[in-house]
C-alpha positions in Angstrom: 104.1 57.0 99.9 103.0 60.6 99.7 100.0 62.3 100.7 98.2 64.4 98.4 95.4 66.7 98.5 93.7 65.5 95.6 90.7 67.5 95.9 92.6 71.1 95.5 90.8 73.8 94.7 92.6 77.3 92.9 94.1 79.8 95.3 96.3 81.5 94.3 96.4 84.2 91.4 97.7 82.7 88.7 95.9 79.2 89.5 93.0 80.7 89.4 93.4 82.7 86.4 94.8 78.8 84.4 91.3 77.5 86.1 88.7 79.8 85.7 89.5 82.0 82.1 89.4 80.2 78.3 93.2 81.5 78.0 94.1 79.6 81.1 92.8 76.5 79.4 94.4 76.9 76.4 98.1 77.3 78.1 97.0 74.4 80.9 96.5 72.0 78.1 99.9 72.9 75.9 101.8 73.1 79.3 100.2 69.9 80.6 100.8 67.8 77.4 104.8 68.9 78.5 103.9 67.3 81.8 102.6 63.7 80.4 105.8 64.0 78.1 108.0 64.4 81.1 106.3 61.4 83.0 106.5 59.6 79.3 110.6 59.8 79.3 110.7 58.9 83.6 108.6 55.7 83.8 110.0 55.6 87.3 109.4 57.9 90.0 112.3 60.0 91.3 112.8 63.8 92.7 111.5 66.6 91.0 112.2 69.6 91.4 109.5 72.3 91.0 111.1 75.4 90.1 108.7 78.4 91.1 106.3 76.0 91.9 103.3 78.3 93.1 101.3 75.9 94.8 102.3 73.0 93.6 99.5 72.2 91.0 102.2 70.6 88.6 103.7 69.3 91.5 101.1 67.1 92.7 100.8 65.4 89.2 104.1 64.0 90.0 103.2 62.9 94.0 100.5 61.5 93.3 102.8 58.7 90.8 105.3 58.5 94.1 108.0 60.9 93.4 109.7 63.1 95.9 109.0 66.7 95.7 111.2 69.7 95.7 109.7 72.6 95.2 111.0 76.3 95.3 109.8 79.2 95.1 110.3 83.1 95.9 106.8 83.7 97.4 106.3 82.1 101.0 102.6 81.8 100.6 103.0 79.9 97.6 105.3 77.6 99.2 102.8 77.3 102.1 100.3 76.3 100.2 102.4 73.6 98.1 103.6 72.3 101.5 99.4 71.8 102.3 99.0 70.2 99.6 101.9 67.4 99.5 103.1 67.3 103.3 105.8 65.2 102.1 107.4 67.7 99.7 110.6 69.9 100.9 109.9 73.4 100.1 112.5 75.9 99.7 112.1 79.6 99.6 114.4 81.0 97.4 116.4 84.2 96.9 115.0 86.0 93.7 118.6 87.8 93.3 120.7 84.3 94.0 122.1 82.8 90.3 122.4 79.2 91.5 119.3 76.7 92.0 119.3 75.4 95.1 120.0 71.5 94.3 123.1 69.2 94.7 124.9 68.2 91.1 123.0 65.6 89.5 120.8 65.4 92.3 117.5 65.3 90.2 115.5 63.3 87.8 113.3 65.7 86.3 113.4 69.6 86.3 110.0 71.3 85.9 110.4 75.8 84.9 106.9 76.6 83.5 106.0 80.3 83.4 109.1 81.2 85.4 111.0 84.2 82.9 113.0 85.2 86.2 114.7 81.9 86.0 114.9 80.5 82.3 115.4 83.9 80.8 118.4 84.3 82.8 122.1 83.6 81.5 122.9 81.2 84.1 119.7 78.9 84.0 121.0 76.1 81.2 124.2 75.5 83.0 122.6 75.3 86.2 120.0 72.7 84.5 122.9 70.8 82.9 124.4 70.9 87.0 121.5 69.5 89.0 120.0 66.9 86.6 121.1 63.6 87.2 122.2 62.3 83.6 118.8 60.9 81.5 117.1 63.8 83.5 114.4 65.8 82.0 113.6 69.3 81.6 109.9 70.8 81.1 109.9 74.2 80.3 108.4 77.6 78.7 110.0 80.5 77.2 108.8 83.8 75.9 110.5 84.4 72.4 112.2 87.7 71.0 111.7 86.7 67.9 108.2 86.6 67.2 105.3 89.4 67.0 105.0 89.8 70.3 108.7 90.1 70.6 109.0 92.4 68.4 105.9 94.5 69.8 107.2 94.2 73.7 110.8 96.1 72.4 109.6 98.2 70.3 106.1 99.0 71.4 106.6 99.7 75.4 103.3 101.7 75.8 101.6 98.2 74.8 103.0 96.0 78.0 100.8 95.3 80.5 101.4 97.5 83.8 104.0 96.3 86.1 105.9 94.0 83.4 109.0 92.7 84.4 111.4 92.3 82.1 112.4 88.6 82.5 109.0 87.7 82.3 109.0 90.2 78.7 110.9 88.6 75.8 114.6 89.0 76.4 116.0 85.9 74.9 115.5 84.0 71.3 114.2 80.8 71.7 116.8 79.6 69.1 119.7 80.5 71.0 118.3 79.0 74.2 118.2 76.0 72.2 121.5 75.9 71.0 122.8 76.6 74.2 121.0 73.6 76.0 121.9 71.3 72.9 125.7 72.6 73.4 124.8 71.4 77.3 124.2 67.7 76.3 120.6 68.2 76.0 118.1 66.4 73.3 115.0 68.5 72.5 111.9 65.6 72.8 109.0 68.1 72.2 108.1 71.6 71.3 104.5 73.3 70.6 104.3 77.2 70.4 101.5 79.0 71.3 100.0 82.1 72.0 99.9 83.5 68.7 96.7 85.3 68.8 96.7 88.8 70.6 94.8 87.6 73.8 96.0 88.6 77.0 97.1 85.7 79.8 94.1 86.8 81.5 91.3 86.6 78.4 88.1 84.7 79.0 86.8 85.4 75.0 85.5 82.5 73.5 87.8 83.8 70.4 90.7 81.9 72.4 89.0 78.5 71.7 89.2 78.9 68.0 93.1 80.6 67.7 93.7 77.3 69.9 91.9 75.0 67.1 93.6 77.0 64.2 97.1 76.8 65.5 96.5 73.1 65.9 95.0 72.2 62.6 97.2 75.0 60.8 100.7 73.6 61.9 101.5 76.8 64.0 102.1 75.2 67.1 105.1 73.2 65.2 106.7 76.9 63.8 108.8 77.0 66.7 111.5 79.4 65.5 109.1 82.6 65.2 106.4 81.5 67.8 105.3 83.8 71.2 106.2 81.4 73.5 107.3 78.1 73.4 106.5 74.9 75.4 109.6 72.0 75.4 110.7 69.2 77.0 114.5 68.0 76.8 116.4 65.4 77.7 120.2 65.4 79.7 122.2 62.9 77.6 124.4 60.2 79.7 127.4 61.7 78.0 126.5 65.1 78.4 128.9 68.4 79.9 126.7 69.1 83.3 
C-alpha cells in the first residue's frame, strides 16, 4: 500500500498560486471535477502516469486510492518533492526536447496532462497517448484554445502576453482539431467544461473571479466548448481502438 503525505502543504510556484489566489480556485475545482471523472471511469486502481506532475498534488489523489504512480517531469525539484510526498511513486525526469513519453505501449491505465502546453500542444502527444494507454484507459487533460478571445488576442495582440510566454503554453492548437484527432485515435470524449473566459490573469486573487466562475456555470458557457479559452476533458481509449 502506498504512503502518502496527506498533510502537504503548497511549495512550489504554481501550487501555491492554485492554493492561495481566487483564480487558483476556480481552475482547481474545473480541473479537479476531471480528476473525480477519471477515478469515476477506473473503479479499480492501476498505474498512473502523471505527466508534468509538479509535485505531485494530483498525484496523491490517486495513491491515496492504491494506485501506482508514475510521475514525470522536466524540473528535478518538482520531482523531488513528488518523490517526498508518495515514496512509493517512480519518478522520471524527462527531456523537455524528447517527442516520446517515457512509458511502455499500453502500459497505463489512466493518463493525467493538466496545465502541460509543452506536451499536449505538441503534434506528437495524441499518438503517444493512444501508445501508452492500456485499452479502456483514460486521459485527463487541459488545452489552451486558438480559437477563442484569448486566442485570438495571444496571435494577434503580442504586446498583451505575459513576460516570458512560451509558446506551447500560448494557444497554438484548436481545441476542435485536437479533438478529432484523439477521436480518429479510438478515443471517446466523457467530459468537457471551458473556462477562463473572463480577462483574469492565472495569477488573479479579485473577488471578480468568484462571480465569472458562477456566470459561466449558470450561463452554459462552461458547455461552449468549441470557442472557449481553455478547455478541461476527460477521454476514454476504446478496446478497439488504433494505439
Amino acid at each position: 500500500m502506498n504512503t502518502v503525505d496527506s498533510a502537504a502543504t503548497p511549495q512550489l510556484p504554481w501550487e501555491r498560486v492554485m492554493s492561495e489566489t481566487r483564480y487558483g480556485n476556480y481552475a482547481d475545482r474545473i480541473e479537479g471535477t476531471m480528476v473525480s471523472r477519471v477515478m469515476a471511469l477506473c473503479p479499480e486502481p492501476g498505474i498512473l502516469l502523471d505527466v508534468g506532475c509538479e509535485g505531485g498534488r494530483r498525484s496523491m489523489e490517486f495513491a491515496r486510492c492504491g494506485w501506482k504512480i508514475f510521475a514525470t517531469d522536466v524540473d528535478a525539484k518538482s520531482l523531488a518533492t513528488c518523490k517526498s510526498r508518495i515514496p512509493t511513486s517512480l519518478c522520471v525526469l524527462v527531456d523537455p526536447n524528447k517527442n516520446a513519453l517515457p512509458a511502455a505501449d499500453e502500459s497505463v491505465d489512466a493518463v493525467l496532462c493538466i496545465e502541460v502546453g509543452p506536451v499536449i500542444h505538441t503534434a506528437w502527444a495524441v499518438p503517444e497517448f493512444a501508445r501508452v494507454l492500456k485499452p479502456g484507459g483514460v486521459l485527463a487533460g487541459v488545452c489552451w484554445n486558438r480559437s477563442s478571445w484569448r486566442g485570438f488576442l495571444y496571435h494577434k495582440a503580442p504586446y498583451l502576453r505575459s513576460s516570458g510566454s512560451h509558446p506551447l503554453v500560448g494557444y497554438p492548437i484548436k481545441y476542435r482539431e485536437f479533438r478529432s484527432k484523439m477521436i480518429a485515435q479510438g478515443f471517446r470524449f466523457e467530459k468537457e467544461l471551458g473556462y477562463a473566459w473572463a480577462p483574469f490573469r492565472r495569477t488573479s486573487n479579485s473577488r471578480l473571479v468568484t462571480i465569472g466562475g458562477a456566470i459561466e456555470r449558470f450561463t452554459g458557457l462552461q458547455h461552449v466548448i468549441s470557442i472557449a479559452p481553455l478547455i478541461a476533458f476527460v477521454c476514454q481509449k476504446l478496446p478497439n481502438s488504433l494505439g
